[in-house]
Each structure stands twice: as C-alpha cells, then as structure tokens.
GUVO-742571 format. One record per atom (N, C-alpha, C, O): residue number from 0; residue in three letters; atom name; x, y, z. Coordinates in nm, 4 decimals. Layout:
% GUVO-742571
REC/NUM/ALA/CA/X/Y/Z
...
//
This chain:
% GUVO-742571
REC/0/UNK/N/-2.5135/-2.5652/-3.0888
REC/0/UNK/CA/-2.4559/-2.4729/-2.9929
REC/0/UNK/C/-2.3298/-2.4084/-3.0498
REC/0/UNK/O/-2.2633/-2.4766/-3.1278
REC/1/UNK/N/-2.2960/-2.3061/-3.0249
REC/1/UNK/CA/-2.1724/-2.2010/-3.0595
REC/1/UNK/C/-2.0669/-2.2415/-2.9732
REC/1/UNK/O/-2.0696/-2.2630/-2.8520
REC/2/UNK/N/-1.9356/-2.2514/-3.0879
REC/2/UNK/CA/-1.8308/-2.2694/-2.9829
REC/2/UNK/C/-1.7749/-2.1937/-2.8772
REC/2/UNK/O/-1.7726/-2.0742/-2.9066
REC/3/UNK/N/-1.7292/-2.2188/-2.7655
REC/3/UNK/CA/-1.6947/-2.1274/-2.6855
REC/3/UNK/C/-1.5606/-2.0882/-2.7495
REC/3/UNK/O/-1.5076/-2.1687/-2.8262
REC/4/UNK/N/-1.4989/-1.9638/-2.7219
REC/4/UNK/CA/-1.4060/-1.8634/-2.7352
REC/4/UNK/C/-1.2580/-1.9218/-2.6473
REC/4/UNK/O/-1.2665/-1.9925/-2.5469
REC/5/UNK/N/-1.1233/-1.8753/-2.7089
REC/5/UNK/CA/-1.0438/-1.9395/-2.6047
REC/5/UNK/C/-1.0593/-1.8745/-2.5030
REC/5/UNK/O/-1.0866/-1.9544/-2.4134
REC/6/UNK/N/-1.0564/-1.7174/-2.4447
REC/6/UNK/CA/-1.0243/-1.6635/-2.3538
REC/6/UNK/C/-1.1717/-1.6816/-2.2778
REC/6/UNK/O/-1.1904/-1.6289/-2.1682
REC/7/UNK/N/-1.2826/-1.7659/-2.3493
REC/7/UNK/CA/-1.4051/-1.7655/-2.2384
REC/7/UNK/C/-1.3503/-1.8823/-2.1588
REC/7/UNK/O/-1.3463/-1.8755/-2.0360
REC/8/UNK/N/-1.2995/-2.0104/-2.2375
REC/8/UNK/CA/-1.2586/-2.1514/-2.1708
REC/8/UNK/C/-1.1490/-2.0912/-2.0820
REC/8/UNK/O/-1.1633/-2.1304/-1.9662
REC/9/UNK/N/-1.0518/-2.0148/-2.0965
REC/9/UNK/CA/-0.9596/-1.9749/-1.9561
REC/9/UNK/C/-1.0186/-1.9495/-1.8491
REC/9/UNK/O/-0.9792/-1.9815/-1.7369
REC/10/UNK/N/-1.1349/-1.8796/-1.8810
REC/10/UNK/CA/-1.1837/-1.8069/-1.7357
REC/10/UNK/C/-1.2941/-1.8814/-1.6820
REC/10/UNK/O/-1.3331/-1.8515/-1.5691
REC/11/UNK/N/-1.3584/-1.9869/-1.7545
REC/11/UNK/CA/-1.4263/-2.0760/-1.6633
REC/11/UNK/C/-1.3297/-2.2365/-1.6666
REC/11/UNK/O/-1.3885/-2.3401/-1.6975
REC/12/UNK/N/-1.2159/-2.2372/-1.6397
REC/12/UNK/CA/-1.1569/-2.3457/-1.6313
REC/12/UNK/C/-1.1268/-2.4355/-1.7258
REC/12/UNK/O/-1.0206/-2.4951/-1.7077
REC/13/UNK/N/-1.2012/-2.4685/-1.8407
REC/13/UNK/CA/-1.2387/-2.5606/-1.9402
REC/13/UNK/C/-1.1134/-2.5769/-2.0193
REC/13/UNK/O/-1.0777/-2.4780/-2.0832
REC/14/UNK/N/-1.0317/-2.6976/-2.0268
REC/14/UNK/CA/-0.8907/-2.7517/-2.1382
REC/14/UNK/C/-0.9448/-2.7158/-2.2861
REC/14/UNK/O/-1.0571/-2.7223/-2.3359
REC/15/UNK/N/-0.8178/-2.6747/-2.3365
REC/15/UNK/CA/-0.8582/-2.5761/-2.4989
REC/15/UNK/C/-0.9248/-2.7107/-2.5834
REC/15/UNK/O/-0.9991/-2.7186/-2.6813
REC/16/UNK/N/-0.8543/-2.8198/-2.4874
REC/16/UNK/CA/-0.8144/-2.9495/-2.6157
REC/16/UNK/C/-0.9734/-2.9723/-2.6366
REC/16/UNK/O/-1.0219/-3.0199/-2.7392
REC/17/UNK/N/-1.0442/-2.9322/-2.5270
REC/17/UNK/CA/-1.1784/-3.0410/-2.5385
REC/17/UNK/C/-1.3205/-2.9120/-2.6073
REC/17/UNK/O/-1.3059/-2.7913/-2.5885
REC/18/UNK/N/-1.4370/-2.9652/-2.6775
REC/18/UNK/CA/-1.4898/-2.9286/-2.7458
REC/18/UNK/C/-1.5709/-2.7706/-2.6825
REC/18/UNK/O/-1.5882/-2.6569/-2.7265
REC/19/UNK/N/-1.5990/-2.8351/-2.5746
REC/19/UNK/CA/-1.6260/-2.6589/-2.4906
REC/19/UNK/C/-1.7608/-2.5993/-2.4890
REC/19/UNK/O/-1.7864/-2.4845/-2.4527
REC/20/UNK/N/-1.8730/-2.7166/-2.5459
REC/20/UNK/CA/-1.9608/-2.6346/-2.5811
REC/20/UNK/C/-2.0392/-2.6891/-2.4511
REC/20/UNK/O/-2.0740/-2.8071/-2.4576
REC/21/UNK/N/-2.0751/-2.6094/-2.3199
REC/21/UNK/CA/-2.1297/-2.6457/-2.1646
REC/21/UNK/C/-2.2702/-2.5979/-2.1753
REC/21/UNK/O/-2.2839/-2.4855/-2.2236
REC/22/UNK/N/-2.3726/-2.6599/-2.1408
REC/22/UNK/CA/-2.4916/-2.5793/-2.1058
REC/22/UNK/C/-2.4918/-2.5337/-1.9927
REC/22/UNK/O/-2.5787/-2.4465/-1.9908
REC/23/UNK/N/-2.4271/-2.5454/-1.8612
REC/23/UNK/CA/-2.4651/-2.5024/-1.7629
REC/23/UNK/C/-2.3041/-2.4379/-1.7279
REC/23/UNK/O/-2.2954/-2.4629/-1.6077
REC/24/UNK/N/-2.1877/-2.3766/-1.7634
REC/24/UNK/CA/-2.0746/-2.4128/-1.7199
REC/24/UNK/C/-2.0759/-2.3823/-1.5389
REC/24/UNK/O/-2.1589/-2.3185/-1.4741
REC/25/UNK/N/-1.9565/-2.4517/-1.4932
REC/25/UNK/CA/-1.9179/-2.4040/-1.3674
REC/25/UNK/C/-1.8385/-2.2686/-1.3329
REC/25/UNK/O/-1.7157/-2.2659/-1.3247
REC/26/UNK/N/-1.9092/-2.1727/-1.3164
REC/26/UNK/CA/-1.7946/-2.0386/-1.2825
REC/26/UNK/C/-1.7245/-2.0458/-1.1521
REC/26/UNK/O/-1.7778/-2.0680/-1.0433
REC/27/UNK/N/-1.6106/-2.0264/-1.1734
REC/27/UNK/CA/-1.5246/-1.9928/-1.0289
REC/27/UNK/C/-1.5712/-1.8606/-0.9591
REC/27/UNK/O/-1.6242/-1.7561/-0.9969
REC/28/UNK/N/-1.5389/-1.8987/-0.8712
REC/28/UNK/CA/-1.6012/-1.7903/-0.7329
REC/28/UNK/C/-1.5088/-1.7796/-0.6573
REC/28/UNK/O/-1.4260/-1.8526/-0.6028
REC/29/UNK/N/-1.5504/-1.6171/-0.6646
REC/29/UNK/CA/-1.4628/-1.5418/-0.5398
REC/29/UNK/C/-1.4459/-1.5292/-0.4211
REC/29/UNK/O/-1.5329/-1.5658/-0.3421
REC/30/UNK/N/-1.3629/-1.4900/-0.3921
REC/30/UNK/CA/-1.3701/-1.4161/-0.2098
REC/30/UNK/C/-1.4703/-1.3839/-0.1753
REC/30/UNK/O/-1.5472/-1.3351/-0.2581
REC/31/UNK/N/-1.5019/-1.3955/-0.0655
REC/31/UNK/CA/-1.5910/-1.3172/0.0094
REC/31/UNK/C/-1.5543/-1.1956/0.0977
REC/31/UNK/O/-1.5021/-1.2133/0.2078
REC/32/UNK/N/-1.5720/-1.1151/0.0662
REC/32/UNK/CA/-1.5593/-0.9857/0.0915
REC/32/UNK/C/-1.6112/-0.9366/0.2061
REC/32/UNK/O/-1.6912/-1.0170/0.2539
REC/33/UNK/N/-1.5958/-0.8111/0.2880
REC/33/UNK/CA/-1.6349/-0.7679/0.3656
REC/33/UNK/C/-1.6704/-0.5964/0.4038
REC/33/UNK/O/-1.6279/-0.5703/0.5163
REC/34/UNK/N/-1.7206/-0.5070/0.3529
REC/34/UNK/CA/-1.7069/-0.3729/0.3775
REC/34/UNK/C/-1.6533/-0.3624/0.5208
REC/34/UNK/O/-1.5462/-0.4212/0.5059
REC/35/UNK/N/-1.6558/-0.3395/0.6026
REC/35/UNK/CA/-1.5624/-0.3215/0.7149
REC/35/UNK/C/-1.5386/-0.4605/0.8369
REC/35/UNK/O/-1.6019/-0.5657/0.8454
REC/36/UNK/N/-1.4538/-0.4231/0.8982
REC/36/UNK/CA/-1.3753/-0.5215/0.9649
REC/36/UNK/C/-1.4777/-0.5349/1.1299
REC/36/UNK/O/-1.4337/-0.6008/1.2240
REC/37/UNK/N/-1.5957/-0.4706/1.1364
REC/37/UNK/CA/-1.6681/-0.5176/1.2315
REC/37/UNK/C/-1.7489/-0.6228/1.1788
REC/37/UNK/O/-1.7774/-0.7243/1.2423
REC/38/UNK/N/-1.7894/-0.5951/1.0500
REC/38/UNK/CA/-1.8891/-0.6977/0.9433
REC/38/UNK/C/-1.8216/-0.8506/0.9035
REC/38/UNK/O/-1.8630/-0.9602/0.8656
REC/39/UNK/N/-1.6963/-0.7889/0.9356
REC/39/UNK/CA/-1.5905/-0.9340/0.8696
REC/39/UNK/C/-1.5858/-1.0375/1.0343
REC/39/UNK/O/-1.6110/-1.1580/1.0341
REC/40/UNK/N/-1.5494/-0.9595/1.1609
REC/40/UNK/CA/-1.5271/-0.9786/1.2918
REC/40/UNK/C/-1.7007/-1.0808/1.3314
REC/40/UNK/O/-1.7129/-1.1835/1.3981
REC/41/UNK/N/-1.7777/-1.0227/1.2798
REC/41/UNK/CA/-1.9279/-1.0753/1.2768
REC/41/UNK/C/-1.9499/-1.2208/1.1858
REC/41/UNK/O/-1.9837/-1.3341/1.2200
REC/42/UNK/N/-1.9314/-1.1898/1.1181
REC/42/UNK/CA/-1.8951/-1.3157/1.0484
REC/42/UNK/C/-1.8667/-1.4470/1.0675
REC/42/UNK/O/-1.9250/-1.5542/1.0838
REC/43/UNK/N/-1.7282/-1.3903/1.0579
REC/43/UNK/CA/-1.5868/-1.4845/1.1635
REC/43/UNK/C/-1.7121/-1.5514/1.3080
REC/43/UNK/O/-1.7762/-1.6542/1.2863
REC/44/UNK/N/-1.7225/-1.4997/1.3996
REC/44/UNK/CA/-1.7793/-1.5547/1.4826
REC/44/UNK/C/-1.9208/-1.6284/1.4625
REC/44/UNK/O/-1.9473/-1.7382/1.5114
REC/45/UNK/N/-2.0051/-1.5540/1.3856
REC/45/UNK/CA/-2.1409/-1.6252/1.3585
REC/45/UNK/C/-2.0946/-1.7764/1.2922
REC/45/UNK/O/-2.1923/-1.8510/1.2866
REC/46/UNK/N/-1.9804/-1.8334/1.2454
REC/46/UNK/CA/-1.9512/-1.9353/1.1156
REC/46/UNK/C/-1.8706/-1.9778/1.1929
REC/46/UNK/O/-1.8216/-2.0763/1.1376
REC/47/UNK/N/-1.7956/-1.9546/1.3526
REC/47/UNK/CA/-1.7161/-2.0197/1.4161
REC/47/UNK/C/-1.5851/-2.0455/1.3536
REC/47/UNK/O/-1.5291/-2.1541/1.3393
REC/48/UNK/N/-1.5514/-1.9454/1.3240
REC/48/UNK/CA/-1.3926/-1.9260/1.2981
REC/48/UNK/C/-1.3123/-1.8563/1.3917
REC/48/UNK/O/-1.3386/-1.7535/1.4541
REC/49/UNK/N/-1.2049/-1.9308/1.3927
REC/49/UNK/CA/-1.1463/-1.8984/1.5222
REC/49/UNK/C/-0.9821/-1.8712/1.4943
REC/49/UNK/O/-0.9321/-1.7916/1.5738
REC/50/UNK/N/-0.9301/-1.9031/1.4354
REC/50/UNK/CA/-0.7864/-1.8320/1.3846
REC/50/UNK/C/-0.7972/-1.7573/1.2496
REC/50/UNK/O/-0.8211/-1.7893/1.1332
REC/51/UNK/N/-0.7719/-1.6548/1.3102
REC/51/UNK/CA/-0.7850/-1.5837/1.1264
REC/51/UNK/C/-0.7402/-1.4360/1.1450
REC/51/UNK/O/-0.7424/-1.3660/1.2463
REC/52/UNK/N/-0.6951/-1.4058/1.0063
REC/52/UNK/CA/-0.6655/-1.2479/1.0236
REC/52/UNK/C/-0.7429/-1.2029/0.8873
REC/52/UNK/O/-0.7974/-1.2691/0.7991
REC/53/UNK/N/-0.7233/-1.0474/0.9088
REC/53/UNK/CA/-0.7910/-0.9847/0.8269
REC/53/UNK/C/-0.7160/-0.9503/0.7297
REC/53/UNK/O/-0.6022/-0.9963/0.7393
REC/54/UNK/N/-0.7392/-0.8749/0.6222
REC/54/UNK/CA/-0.6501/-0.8304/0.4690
REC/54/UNK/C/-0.7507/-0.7250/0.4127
REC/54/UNK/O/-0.8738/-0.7240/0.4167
REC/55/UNK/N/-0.6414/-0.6166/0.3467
REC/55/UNK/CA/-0.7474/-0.5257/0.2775
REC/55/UNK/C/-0.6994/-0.5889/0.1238
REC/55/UNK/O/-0.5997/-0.6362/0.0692
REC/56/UNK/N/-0.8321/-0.5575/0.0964
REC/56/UNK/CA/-0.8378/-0.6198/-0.1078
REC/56/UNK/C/-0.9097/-0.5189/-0.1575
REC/56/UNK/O/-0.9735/-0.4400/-0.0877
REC/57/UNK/N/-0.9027/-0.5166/-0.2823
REC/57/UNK/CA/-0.9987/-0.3952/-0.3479
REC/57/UNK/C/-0.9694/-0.2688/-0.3602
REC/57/UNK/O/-1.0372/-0.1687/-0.3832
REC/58/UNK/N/-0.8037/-0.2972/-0.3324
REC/58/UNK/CA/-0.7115/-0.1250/-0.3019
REC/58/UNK/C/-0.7859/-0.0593/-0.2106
REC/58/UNK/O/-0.8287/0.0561/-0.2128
REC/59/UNK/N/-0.7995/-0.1650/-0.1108
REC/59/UNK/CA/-0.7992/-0.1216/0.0970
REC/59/UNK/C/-0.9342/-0.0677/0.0767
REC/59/UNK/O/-0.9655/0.0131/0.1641
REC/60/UNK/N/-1.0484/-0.0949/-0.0385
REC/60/UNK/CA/-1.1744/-0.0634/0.0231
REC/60/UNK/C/-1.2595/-0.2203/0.1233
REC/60/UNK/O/-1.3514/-0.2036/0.2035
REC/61/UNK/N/-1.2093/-0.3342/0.0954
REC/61/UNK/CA/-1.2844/-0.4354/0.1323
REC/61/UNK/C/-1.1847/-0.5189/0.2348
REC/61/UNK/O/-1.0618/-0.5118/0.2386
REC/62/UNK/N/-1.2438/-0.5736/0.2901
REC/62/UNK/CA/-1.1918/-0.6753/0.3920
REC/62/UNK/C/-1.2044/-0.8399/0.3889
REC/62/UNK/O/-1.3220/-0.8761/0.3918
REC/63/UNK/N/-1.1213/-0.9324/0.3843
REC/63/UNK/CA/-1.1275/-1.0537/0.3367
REC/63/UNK/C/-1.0424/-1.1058/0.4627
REC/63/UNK/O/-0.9447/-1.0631/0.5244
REC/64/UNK/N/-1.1417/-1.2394/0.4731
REC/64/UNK/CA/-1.1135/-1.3172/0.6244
REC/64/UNK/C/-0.9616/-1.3992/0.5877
REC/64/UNK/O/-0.9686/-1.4307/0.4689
REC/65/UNK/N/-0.8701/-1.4304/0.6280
REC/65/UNK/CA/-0.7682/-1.5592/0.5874
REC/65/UNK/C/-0.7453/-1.6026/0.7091
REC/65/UNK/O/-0.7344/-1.5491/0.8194
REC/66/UNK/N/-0.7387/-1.7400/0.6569
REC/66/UNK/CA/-0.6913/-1.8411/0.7519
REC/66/UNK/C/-0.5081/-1.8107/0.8313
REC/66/UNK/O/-0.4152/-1.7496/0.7783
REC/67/UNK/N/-0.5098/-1.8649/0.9409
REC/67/UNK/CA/-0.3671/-1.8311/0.9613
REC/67/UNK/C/-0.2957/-1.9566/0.9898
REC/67/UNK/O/-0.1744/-1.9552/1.0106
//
C-alpha cells in the first residue's frame, strides 16, 4: 500500500507519528445543511428537536440547525 500524504492524514484525522496506511479510513462529516429555513423548520420537528436556532452558512445560501 502507498503511503498516505501529510496533508491527506490532517484531513482525515490520522497522527503524522503513525504509519497511515488505512484501507477503509474514517472521513469526518459535515453539517447538515438545509436550502431554506421551512426545510430546516421540517426537519427540526420530524427528529423532535425542540430548542434550536437557525444560522446562515455557505455565505447565507444554506441553513444549519444549532443547538441553543
């Protein structure tokens, strides 16, 4: 197997110190997003969330649920 790269081990988590070579790695995951704030409001309720506000991300095209 090929070694992984440093800046690949930054972005899936992995310590420089250790050998790095993953068959399956774990990728980090994002937000969950929302195109508008009726879709986000839908959500929120279908998943029983009940304190929360909204946020624009994506330079105010997307909508992301946060806890309050």
């Amino acid at each position: 197997m090929a070694k992984v790269h440093t800046r690949m081990k930054r972005r899936l988590g992995i310590s420089t110190h250790k050998r790095g070579t993953m068959s399956k790695p774990v990728k980090k995951k994002g937000a969950k997003t929302f195109p508008s704030e009726e879709s986000a409001n839908a959500y929120a309720t279908n998943n029983d969330i009940n304190d929360f506000k909204l946020i624009k991300v994506k330079k105010g095209l997307r909508f992301q649920i946060v806890s309050k």
